[in-house]
C-alpha positions in Angstrom: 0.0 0.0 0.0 1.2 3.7 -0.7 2.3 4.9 2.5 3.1 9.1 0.9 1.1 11.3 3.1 0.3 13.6 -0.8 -0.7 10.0 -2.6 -2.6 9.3 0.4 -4.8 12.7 0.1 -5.5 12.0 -3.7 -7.3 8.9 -3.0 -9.2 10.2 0.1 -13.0 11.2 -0.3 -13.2 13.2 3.0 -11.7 16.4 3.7 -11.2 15.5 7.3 -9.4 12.4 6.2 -7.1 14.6 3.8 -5.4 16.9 6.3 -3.7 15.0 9.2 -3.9 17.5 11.5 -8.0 18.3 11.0 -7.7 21.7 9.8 -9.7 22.1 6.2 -7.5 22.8 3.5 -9.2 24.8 0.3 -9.4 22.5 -2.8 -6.4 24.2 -5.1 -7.5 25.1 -8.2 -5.3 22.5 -11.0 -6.9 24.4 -13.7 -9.3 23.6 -17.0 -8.2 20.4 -19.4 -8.1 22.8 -22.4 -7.5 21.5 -25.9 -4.4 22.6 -27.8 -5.6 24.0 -31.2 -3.0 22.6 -34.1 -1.1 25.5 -34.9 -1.6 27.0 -38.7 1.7 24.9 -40.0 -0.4 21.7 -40.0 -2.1 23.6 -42.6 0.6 24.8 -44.1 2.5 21.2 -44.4 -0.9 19.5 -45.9 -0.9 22.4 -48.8 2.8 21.8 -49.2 2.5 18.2 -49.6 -0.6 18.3 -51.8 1.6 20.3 -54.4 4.8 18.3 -53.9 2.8 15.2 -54.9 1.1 17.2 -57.6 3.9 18.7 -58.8 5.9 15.2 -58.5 3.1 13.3 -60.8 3.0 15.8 -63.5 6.4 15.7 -63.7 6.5 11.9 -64.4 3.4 12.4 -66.2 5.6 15.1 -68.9 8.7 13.2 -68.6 6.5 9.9 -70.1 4.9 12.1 -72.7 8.4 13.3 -74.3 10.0 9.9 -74.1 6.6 8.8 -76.2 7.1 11.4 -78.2 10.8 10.4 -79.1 9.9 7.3 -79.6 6.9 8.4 -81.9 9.0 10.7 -83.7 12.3 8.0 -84.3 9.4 5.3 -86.0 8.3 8.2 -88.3 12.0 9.2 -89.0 12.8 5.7 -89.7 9.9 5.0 -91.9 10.7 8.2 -93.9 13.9 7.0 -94.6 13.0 3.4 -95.6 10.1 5.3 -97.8 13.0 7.1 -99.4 14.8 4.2 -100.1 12.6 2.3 -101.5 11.7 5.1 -104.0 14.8 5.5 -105.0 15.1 2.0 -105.8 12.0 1.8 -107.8 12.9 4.6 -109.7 16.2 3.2 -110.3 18.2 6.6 -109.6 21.1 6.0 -109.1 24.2 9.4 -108.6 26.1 6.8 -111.5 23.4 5.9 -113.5 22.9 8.9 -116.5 19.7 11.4 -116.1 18.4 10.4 -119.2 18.0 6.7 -118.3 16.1 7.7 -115.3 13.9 10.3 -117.2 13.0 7.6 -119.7 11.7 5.6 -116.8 9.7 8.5 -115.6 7.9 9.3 -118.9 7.1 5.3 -119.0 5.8 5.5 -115.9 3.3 8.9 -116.7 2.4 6.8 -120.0 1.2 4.0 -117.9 -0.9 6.6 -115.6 -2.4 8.0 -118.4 -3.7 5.1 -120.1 -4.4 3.7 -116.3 -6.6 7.1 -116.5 -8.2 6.5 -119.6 -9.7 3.2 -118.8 -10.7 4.5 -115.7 -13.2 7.2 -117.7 -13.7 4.6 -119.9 -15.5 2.3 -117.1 -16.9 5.6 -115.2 -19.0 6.0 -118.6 -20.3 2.8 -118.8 -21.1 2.5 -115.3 -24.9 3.1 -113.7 -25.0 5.5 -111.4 -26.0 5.0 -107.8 -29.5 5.6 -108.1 -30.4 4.5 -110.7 -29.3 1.1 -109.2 -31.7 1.6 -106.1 -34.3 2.5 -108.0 -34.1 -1.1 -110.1 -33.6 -2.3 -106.8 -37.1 -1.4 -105.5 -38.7 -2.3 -109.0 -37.4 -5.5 -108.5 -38.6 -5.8 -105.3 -42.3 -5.0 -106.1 -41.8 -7.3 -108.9 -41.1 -10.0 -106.5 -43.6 -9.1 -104.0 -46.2 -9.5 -106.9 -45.2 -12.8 -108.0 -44.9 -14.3 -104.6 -48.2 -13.3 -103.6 -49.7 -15.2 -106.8 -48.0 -17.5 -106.1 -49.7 -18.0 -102.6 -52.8 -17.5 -104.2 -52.4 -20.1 -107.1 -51.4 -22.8 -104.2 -54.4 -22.1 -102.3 -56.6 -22.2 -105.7 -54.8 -25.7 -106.2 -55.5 -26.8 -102.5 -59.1 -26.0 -103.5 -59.2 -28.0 -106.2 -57.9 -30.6 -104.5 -60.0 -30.5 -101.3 -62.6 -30.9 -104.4 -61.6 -33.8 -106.0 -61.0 -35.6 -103.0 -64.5 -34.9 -102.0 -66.0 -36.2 -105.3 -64.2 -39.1 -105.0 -65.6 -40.1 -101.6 -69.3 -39.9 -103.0 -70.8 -43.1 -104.0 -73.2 -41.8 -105.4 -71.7 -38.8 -107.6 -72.5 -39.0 -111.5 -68.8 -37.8 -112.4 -66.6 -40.8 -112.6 -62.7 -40.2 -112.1 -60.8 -43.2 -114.2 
């Protein structure tokens, strides 16, 4: 048990128990529990760290965009030059080969476009246009409407006939014979 005379007063519930000598003591005042208000800087430091972490991302964020962009820009380079080389190879030019050679190719290959162009105008003449293509379209479509609604109505005049036959050949007593 705690024997300290100032632990002992603490625990007592009596004021006569809390002075040894009997003599009332005034309660001393300890004071309010007051909560301590975060100072501004908390604040301050949640601000900061949004934009570090802001700032931070988009930097990643524009540092991934260039190296895309490098990489973008390197393909096109690269297929530039393989466009160019292959050109040059079809067209045969060559820095030894003589500039008549390669113009001789070149007015071979505009004879070939224009004669490539000429069919083309050739076939655009003979050609039906657009509409007048939907419009045979829906002719034909009446057309087919027409014929397969006689047709229903020639297989239900047959399915008469028959229902009449078949009648007139269950009678006994029916003066039309069927051999």
């Amino acid at each position: 048990m705690i024997r300290h005379p100032r632990l002992f007063r603490l625990f007592s519930t009596s004021r006569l128990l809390r002075s040894a000598d009997g003599a009332a003591h005034p309660t001393p005042n300890l004071g309010s529990n007051s909560v301590q208000k975060k100072p501004l800087g908390a604040f301050r430091g949640g601000v900061v760290g949004f934009l570090l972490g802001f700032s931070l991302a988009s930097s990643y964020a524009a540092y991934r965009l260039v190296d895309e962009y490098k990489q973008a820009s390197a393909l096109l380079q690269a297929s530039v030059e393989e466009l160019q080389a292959t050109a040059t190879k079809a067209s045969g030019f060559h820095p030894l080969v003589p500039l008549s050679h390669s113009s001789e190719q070149v007015s071979t290959h505009l004879k070939r476009i224009e004669a490539v162009e000429k069919d083309l105008k050739a076939l655009s003449e003979t050609t039906v246009p657009k509409d007048d293509v939907t419009k045979l379209r829906v002719e034909v479509k009446k057309l087919y409407d027409g014929l397969h609604i006689e047709f229903l109505d020639l297989r239900s005049h047959v399915w008469g006939i028959q229902q009449d036959v078949q009648a007139l050949s269950k009678k006994e007593r029916s003066s039309v014979r069927l051999v």
